[in-house]
N, C-alpha and C positions, 0 to 999 in steps of 0.2 A: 844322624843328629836330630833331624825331626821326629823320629819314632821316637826318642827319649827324650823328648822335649814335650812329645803327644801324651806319653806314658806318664811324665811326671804330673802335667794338668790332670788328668786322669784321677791319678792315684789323691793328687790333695782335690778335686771336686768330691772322691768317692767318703775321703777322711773327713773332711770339713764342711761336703753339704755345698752346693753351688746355692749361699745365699748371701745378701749384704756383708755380709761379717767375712766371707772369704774374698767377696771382692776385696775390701779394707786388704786384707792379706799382701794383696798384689801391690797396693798401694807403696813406691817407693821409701825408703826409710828417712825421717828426717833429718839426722843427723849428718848423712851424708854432703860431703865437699864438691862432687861432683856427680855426671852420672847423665846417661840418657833415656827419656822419658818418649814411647810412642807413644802419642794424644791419641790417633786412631784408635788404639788398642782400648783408652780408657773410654773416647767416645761409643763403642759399641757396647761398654757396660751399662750406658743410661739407660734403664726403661720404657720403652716406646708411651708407655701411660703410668701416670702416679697420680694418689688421692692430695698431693698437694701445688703447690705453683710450681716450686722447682728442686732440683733434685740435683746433690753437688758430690762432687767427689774432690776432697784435696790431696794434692801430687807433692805440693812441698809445702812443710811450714817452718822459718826461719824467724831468729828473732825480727827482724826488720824488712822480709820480705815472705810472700806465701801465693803460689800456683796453684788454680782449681780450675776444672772445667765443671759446669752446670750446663741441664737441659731445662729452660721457661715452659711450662706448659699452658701457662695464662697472663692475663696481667698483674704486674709485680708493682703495687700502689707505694706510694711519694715516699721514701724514707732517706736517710742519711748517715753515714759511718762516722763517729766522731772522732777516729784514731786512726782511721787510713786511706790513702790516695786507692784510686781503680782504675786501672787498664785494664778493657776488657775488648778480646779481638772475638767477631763473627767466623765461626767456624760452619754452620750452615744456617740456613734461615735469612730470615726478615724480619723485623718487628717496627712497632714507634715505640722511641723515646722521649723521656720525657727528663732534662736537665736544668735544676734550678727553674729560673719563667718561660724556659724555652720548652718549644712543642708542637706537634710530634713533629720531630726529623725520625726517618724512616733509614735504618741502616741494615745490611747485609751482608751475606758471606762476603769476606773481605777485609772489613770496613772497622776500625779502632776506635773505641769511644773512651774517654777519661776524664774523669775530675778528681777535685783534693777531696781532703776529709770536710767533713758538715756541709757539703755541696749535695742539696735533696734531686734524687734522680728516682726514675722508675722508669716501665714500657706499658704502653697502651697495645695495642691489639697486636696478636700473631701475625705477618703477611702469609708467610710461611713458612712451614716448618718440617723437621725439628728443628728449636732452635736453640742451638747449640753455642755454647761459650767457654773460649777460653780466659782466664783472668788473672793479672798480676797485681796481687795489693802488696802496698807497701805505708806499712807494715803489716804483717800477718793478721789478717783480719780475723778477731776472735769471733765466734757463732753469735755472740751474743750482743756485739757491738751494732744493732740495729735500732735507728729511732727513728719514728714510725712519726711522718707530717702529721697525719690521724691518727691517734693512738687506735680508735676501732677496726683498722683495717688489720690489726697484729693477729689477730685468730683467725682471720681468711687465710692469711700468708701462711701460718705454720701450721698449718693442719695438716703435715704430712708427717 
């Protein structure tokens, strides 16, 4: 069973090129009703180094709800979701946070953070890392639903 389990990773890295676009591949389907997701397995797809802050992969998108794990590589400056609540659980790492006037609380593998939508959040320094996150927004956070406290800090953030 493992050989043919070996063989088939194989055969689609060899088909498709082991790059962003075939991780996407692996990515669970959304449509799906149910279904088991190893996070492990997604977490070892993150890049130990990226040219931007952070680096996400979405596992589910539903109308009213949507799972992604991100790896932070830096600090992620004051913004806010206008359409969806954030739970997001430390899967390894440290960082500060920074929630509406609160700051930094320091949280860690473990450790669950959340607020609603238009509630400005962000992290100040790495403790350590990687630091790795799982995240359930609801509703499905679209890419684009980011408002930036500082509009200037919008091209730091996405430069990836």
């Amino acid at each position: 069973m493992k050989t043919t389990k070996g063989l088939f990773l194989l055969i689609n890295m060899i088909v498709l090129g082991f790059t962003p676009y075939a991780q996407e591949v692996k990515r669970p389907l959304s449509g799906n009703s149910y279904g088991i997701i190893n996070i492990d397995e997604y977490v070892r797809l993150l890049p130990k180094n990226h040219n931007g802050i952070i680096k996400d992969i979405r596992l589910i998108d539903r109308e009213h709800s949507g799972v992604r794990i991100f790896r932070l590589y830096e600090e992620v400056p004051m913004h806010y979701h206008a359409k969806s609540d954030a739970y997001l659980y430390i899967l390894n790492g440290k960082a500060e946070f920074y929630v509406a006037d609160k700051g930094p609380v320091v949280a860690g593998k473990g450790d669950l953070l959340f607020w609603g939508k238009g509630t400005a959040h962000g992290n100040g320094k790495i403790l350590e890392g990687p630091l790795d996150v799982l995240v359930f927004d609801a509703i499905a956070r679209d890419p684009s639903d980011v408002i930036w406290v500082d509009p200037s800090t919008q091209k730091k953030f996405l430069g990836n």
